[in-house]
N, C-alpha and C positions, 0 to 999 in steps of 0.2 A: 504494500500500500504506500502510495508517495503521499507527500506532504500535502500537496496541495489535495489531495483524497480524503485523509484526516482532517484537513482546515474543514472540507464543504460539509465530513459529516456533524461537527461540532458545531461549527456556524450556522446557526437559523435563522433564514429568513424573517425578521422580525416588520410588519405590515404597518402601518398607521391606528389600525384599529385594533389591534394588538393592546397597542401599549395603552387604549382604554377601555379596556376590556377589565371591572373588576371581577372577583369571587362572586357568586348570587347570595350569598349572605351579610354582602358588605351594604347594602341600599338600607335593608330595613333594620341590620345594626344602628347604622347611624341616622335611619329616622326614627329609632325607639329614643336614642341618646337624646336626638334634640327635642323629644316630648317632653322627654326626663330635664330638660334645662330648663326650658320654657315653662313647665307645670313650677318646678322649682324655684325661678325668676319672677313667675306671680306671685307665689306665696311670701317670697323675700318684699316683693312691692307690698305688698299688703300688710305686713307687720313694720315698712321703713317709712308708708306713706301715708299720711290723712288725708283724704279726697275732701276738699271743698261741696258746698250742698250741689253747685252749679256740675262740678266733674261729677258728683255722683247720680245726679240723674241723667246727665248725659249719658255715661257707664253706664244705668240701670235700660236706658232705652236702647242699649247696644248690646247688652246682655239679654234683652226679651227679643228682640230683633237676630239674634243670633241663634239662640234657642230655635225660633221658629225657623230659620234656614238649614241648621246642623240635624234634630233634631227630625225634621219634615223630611229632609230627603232621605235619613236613615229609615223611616216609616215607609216609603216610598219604596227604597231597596225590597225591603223586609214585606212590603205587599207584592213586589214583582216575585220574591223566591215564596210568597201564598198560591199567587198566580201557576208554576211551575208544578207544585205538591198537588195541586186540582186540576192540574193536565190540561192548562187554559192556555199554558206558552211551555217553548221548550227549552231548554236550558241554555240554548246558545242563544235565542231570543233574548232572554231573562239576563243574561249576560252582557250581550249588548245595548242592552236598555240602560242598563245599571250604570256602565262605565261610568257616563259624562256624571253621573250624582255624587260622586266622592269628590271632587272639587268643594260641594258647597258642603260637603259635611262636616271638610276638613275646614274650612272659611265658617262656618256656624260653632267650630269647636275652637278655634284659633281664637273668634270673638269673645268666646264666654270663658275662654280664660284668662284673655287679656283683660278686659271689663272686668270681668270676679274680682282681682284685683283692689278697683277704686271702692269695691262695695260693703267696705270695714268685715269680710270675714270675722267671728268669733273664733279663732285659733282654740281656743281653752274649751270649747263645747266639741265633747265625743262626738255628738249629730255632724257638723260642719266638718270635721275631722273624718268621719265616714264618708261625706259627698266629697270632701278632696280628694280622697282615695278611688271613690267611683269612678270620677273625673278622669283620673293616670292609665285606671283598667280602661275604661272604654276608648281612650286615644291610645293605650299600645295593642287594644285590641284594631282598633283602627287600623294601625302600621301591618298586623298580622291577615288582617282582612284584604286589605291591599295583595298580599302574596296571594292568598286564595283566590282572588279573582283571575291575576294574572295567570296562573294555572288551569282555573278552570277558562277560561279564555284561549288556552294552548291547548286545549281540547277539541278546539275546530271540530263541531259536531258530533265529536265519539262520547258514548255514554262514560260517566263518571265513575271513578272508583268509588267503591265503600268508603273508603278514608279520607277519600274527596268531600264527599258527603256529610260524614260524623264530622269533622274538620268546619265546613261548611252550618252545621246544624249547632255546635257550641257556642261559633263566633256568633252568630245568630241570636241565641242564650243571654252569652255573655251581655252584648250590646245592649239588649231591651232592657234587660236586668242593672245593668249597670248609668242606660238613659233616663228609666224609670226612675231609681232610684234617686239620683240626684236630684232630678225634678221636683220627687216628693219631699227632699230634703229642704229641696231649698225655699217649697212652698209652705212649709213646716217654720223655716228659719223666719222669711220675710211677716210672720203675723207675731212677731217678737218685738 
């Protein structure tokens, strides 16, 4: 074997898009990370900063306003995969329905925790301390829902696995569970 035999098998071809080309576990790593800053960075605003009456009801109609965007289009999902379990659409329907709705979900989730912020949180009440918590689940269930789409989306028409599905039917779970809740918390909180 000559040299220059050895160099070509060593040396690879390295393309453009190669080099941006990460892992498929690095996207929703680092969009859990930046849940986990920003969830974080509210809660830091809200124990360093007193909202004025003026920022607070400002905050408060950006927080009802945000609700109903985040909050509506997750209903919205979650009636298209009712749709799908009653044989009314079929899952690559239901799938491409869905896509464009996680913009506003993450835009209605983005608002209500930026707003939550100006809206003097009680930090010291377990209640408020369980809806922050809800809050973190259901945006990193967000980040995980995101994968499950794009999956079942690379399914271009072939029926789903099992694990597709169960995968699919937690996330599902989780969100209501974890949308509900906060709601009811914070409807709880606000007649305080």
């Amino acid at each position: 074997m000559s040299t220059a035999d050895a160099t070509s098998i060593t040396r690879r071809s390295v393309q453009p898009a190669d080099l941006l080309r990460v892992p498929l576990w690095c996207a929703p790593t680092l969009a859990s990370l930046a849940v986990c800053a920003g969830w974080g960075a509210s809660i830091w605003v809200a124990v360093h900063l007193r909202a004025d009456s003026t920022l607070h009801t400002a905050a408060l109609f950006v927080h009802l306003a945000s609700l109903v965007v985040g909050f509506g289009a997750v209903l919205s999902i979650d009636y298209y995969g009712i749709l799908w379990l009653s044989g009314r659409k079929s899952l690559s329907a239901v799938v491409g329905s869905t896509a464009p709705l996680h913009l506003p979900v993450w835009a209605g989730l983005a608002g209500l925790i930026a707003s939550g912020a100006f809206l003097h949180p009680d930090l010291s009440s377990p209640l408020t301390c369980v809806k922050l918590g809800l809050v973190l689940v259901l945006a990193l269930n967000g980040v995980q829902a995101g994968v499950l789409h794009r999956r079942l989306a690379a399914l271009d028409g072939r029926p789903a696995t099992r694990s597709l599905l169960l995968w699919g039917a937690v996330s599902a779970t989780v969100s209501q569970v974890a949308w509900w809740g906060a709601v009811a918390i914070g409807f709880l909180n606000s007649r305080r």
